[in-house]
N, C-alpha and C positions, 0 to 999 in steps of 0.2 A: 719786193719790199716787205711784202705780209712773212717770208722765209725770214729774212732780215730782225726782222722784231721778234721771228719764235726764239730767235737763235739767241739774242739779247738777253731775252725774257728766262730760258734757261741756263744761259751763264748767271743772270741776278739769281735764280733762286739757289744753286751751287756757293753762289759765295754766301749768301746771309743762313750756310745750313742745311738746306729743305732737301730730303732727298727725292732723287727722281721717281718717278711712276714705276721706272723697268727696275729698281732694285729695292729692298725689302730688312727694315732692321728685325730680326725672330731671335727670341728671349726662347731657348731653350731647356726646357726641365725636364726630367726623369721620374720615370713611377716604377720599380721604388728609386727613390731619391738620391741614395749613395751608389751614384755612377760614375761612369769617368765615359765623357763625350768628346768626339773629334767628327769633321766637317770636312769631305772632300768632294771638289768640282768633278765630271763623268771625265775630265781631260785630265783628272791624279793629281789638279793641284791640290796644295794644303788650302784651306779655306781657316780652319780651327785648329791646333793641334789640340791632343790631348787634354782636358783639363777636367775638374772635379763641375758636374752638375751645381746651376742653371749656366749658362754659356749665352754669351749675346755677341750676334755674327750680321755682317751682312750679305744679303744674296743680290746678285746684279742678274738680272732677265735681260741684259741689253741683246743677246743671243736669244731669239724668241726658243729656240733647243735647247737653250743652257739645264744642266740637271745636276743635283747635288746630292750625297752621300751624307746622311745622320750616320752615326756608328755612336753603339752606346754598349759598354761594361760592366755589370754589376761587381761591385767591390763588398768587403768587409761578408757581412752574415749574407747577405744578397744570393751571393755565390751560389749557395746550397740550393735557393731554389730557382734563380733566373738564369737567361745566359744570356751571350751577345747578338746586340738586333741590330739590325739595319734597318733602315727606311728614303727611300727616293723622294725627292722631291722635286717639283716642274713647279712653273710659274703656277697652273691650274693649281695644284695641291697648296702651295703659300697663298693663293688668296682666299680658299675655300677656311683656312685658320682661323680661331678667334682674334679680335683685335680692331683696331681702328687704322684706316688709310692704311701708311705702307709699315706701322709698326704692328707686329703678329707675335704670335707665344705659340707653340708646339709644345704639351706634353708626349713624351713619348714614353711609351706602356711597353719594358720588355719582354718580351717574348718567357713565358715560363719554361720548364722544363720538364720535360714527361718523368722525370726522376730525380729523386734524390739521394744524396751520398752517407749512406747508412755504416753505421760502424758493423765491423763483420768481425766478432771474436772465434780464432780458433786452438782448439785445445791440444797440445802434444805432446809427448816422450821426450824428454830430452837429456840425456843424464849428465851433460858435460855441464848445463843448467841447474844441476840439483834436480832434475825430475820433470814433473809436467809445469810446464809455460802454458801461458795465455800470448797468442800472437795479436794483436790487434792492427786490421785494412780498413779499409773502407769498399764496399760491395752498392754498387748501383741498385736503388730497388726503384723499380715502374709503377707509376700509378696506375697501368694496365692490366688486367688483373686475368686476361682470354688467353687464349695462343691463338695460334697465327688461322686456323682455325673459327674462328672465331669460337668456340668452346669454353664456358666458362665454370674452371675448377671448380670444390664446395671447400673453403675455407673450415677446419672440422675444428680450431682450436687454435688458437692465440698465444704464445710465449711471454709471461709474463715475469721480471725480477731477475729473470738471466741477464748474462753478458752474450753466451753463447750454449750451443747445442753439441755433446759431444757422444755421438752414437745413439741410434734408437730401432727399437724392432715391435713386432706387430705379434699381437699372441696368436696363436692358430683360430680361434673362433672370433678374431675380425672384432672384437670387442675392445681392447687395451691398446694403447700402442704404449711403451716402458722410453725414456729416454735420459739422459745425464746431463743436467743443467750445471754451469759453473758460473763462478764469477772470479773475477781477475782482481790480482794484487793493485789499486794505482801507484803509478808510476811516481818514483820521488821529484819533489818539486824541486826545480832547480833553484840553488844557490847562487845572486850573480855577485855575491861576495867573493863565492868559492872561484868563480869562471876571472875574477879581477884578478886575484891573488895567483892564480897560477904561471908557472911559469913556462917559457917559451917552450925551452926542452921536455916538458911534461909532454904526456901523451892527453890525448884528450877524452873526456868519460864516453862509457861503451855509446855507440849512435844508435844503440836498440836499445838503452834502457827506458825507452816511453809507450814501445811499442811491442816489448817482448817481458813478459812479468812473470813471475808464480802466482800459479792459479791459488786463491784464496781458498776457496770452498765448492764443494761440489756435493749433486745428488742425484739419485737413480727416484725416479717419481714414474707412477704410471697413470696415465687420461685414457677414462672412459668415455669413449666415442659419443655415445649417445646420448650424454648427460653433460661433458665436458669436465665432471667432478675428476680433482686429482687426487693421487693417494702415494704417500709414500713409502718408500721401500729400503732404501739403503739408510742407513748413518749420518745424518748430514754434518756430524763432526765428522767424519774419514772422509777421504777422496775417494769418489767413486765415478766408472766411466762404461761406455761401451755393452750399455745392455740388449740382451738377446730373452727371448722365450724358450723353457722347454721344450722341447716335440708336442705334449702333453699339457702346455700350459700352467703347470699347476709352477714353475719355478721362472723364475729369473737369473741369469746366467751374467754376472759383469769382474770389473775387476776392482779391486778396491786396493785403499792402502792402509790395511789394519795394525798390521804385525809388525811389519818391516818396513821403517820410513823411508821414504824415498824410493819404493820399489814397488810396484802392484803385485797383488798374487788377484788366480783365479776363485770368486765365491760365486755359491749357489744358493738362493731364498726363495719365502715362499711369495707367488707372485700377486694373492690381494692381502697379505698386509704385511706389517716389519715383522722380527722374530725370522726363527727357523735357520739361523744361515749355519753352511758348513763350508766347510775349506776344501777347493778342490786343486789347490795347487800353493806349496809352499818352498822358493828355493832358496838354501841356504847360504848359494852364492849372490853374488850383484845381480839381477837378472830380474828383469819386469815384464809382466805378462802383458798381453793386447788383448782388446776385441776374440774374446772367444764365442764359439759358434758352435752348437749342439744340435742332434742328427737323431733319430730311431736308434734305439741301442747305445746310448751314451756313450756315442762317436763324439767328440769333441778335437777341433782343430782352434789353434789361437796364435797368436804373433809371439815373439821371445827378444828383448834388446839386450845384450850385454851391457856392461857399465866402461865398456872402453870404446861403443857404439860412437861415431860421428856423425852420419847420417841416416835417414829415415831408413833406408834401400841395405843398412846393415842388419838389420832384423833378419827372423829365420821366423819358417814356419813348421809348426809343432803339432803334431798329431795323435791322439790318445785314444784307446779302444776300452774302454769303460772309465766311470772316471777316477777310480784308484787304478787304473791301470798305469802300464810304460808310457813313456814319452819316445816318439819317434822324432827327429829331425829330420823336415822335407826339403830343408836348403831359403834359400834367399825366396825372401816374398814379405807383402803385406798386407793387409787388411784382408785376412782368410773367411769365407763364406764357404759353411758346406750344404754341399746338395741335399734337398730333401729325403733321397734313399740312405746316404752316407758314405757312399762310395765315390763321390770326387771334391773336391772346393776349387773355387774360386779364388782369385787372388791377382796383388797387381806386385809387377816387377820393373823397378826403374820404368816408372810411369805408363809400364803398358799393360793388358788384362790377358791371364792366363785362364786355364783350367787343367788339371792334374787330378790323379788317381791319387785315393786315398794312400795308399805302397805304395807314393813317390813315382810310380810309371809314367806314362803315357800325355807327359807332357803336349798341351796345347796350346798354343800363341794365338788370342781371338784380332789383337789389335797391334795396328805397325807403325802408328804414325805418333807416337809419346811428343819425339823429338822435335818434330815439326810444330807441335802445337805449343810444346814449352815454347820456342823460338818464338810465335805470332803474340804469344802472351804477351814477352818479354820488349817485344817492339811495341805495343801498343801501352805500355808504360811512359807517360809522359810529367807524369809530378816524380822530381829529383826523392821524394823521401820514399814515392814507392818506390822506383828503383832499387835504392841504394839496400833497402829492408829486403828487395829480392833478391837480390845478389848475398849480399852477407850471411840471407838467413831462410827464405821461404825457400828458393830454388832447391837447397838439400837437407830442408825439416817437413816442411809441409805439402808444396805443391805436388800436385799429382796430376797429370792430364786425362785418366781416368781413374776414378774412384768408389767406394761405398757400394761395391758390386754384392749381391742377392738373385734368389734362384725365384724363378717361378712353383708353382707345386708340383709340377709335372717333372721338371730339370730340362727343357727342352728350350730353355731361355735364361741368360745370367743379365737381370738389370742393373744398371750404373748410372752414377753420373758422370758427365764429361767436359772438359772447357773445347769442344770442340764446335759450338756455334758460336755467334757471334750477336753481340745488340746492334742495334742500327746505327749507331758508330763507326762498327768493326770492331770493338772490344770482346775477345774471347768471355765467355759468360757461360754456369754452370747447366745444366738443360741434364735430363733422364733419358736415356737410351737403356735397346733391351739386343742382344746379336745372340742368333743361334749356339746353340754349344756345342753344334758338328763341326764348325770352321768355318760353313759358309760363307762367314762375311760380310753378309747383310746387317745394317744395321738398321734401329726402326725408330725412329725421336717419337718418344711420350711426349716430351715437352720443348714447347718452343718461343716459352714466353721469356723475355730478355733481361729480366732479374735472375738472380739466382738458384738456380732449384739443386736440391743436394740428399742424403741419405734416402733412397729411396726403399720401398716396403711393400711387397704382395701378399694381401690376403691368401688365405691358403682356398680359397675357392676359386683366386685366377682371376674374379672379375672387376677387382680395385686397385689401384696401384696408391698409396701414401707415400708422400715426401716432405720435406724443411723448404720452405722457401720465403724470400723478403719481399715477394711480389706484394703490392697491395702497399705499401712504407710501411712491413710490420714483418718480423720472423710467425712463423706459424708452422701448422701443420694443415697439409691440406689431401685432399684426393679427387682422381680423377677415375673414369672407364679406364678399362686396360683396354688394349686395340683386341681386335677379333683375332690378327696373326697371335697374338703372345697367349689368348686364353684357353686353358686344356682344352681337349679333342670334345669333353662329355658336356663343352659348356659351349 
């Protein structure tokens, strides 16, 4: 009889409304707000699809196991810094909520993100472009700022008023680092009168023009370490890029675009203040110089593009033995670095790192794996517009799988950067590595923090390594200890 009337008793309150004890109306909202929430049972039903934040659902415990799936997506600006959370929920967890009887409110707090999506402008050659481009990515920087190590770099300087960083070097007495700030043309606003009016047969405007500009302006500046004061050095009406120190200090070695628009030549200045500059390379034809690099005895090696150049890998590398001296052609290469003595450089070839005698002899292959790593890159592209900008344009202007290679003081080490580690994603990411320059093989990671680290720099005493990086949500310049393997024998 007493079953009889429960049973009664809960059919009446079903019909006048009321719901039962075992299930639960939850009003759910989002922190931050502009999300997009869905609700599924542990058995894959839909409970909620999809819909924009608060969401009002019911949960049934008639299953004393029943268990439910929040999922929530940060939309619009969100993006940048949240990501997607999840959260379980059991009968326990719904009545420990705010609320009265069986109606409850869940805000649900997503999950942050150890980084954010930094714009990453880089500077390049391009002559079918009219000259130097700004490519603009976007580059993950960590709010982490150690490596894995737990080791925490010294942030020595701050990038301020740039887009981007394009070459930079260290003067021998550990004082100056010199480097080329630019800034990027913006990209023209689109017309959606122009995009109505056209017609079908039309081709459609370039799909890099947002992402691929003429660099506006450029300048070679050099930061005193110890002070942080900057002081400039080039012309900031000319383009200038890719600065190096004398042996000696007393000059700065870059390339500018004084004479000949649209083509760099090689100058030389003095390195604390403007004034002094001379021309150390002027070619009559189409032809634009690179990243030059100076040695004891005003050895100088540097890049050379033709004007009929398609890709980066059509460059050649150029070698001089005083600097009014001859020009030798050493064959395909780029981003040349000579050794401290002056008898061999560095250099990378279709994405892999050599080393070579100054007389073009005695070729060495340090690195074998270019291909593999372009490949990991290229898979873990999953936004359509990086893609489609790798393909079109970074794969055979910019990317490099190892880069920005430099000697030790001794020459018994050439250091780089490389996209051959990975963030805790699995997204290739730039890190500093140093590998013998016998062949051996070994390679040694400086850096293994999962933002980007890039141009790297040894003091000429061996015991600091400087580089660019976005760790920290900021471009900088920073230094670390160099390891014990990499620093000379007397230190």
């Amino acid at each position: 009889m007493v079953g009889k009337c429960l049973a009664v008793l809960a059919c009446g309150l079903l019909l006048f409304g009321c719901t039962p004890s075992s299930a639960f109306r939850v009003r759910i909202a989002t922190d931050p707000e502009t999300s997009i929430v869905a609700v599924e049972k542990s058995d894959g039903s839909t409970v909620q699809k999809e819909r924009a934040a608060p969401a009002e659902v019911t949960l049934s415990f008639a299953d004393s196991l029943a268990k439910y799936q929040v999922k929530a997506n940060p939309t619009g600006g969100a993006t940048e810094n949240y990501k997607a959370t999840v959260r379980t929920l059991t009968r326990a967890d719904v009545e420990k909520l705010p609320g009265s009887g069986s109606t409850k409110e869940l805000v649900l707090r997503l999950d942050e993100k150890p980084y954010i999506e930094m714009a990453d402008y880089q500077a390049t050659y391009d002559p079918k472009r009219g000259g130097w481009v700004a490519v603009k990515s976007r580059k993950r920087s960590y709010t982490l700022e150690t490596e894995d190590n737990a080791l925490l770099p010294d942030r020595v300087y701050a990038f301020k008023g740039w887009d981007g960083i394009r070459g930079a070097g260290i003067s021998p007495d550990g004082s100056r680092i010199a480097f080329a700030g630019f800034k990027a043309k913006p990209p023209p606003t689109p017309d959606p009168k122009e995009a109505k009016q056209r017609k079908k047969d039309e081709p459609p405007p370039d799909p890099l023009e947002t992402s691929v500009t003429p660099v506006a302006s450029s300048e070679v500046r050099a930061v005193v370490l110890r002070s942080g004061a900057e002081q400039p050095i080039s012309d900031p009406k000319r383009l200038t890029f890719d600065p190096s120190f004398s042996p000696d200090g007393e000059y700065v070695v870059y390339v500018g675009m004084y004479s000949r628009p649209g083509f760099t030549d090689i100058f030389r200045q003095f390195a604390t203040r403007q004034g002094g500059r001379s021309t150390i390379t002027t070619y009559a034809r189409s032809e634009a110089a690179l990243k030059p690099s100076e040695a004891m005895g005003e050895v100088l090696v540097f890049g050379l593009m033709l004007e009929d150049a398609s890709v980066q890998d059509d460059a050649s590398v150029i070698a001089r033995k005083g600097l009014a001296g001859y020009d030798t052609n050493l064959g395909q290469g780029t981003q040349p670095a000579i050794s401290p003595d002056g008898k061999r450089f560095a250099y990378i070839s279709k994405g892999d790192l050599y080393v070579r005698d100054i007389d073009g002899s005695g070729i060495l292959r340090l690195t074998f794996d270019a291909d593999e790593i372009t490949r990991r890159y290229r898979e873990k592209l999953t936004n359509p517009m990086d893609q489609q900008r790798f393909e079109m344009y970074e794969r055979d202007h910019l990317f490099s799988a190892y880069s920005h290679p430099t000697w030790t003081p001794d020459g018994r080490f050439v250091v780089f950067s490389s996209m051959r580690n990975a963030d805790p994603e699995g997204r290739p990411n730039e890190d500093i590595f140093a590998i013998p320059t016998n062949g051996s093989g070994t390679l040694i990671a400086l850096t293994t923090n999962p933002s980007a680290d890039r141009l790297p720099m040894i003091a000429k005493d061996g015991l600091s390594v400087y580089f660019v990086s976005n760790r920290g949500k900021q471009w900088g310049l920073w230094r670390i200890d160099a390891p014990a393997e990499i620093r000379p024998a007397s230190n």
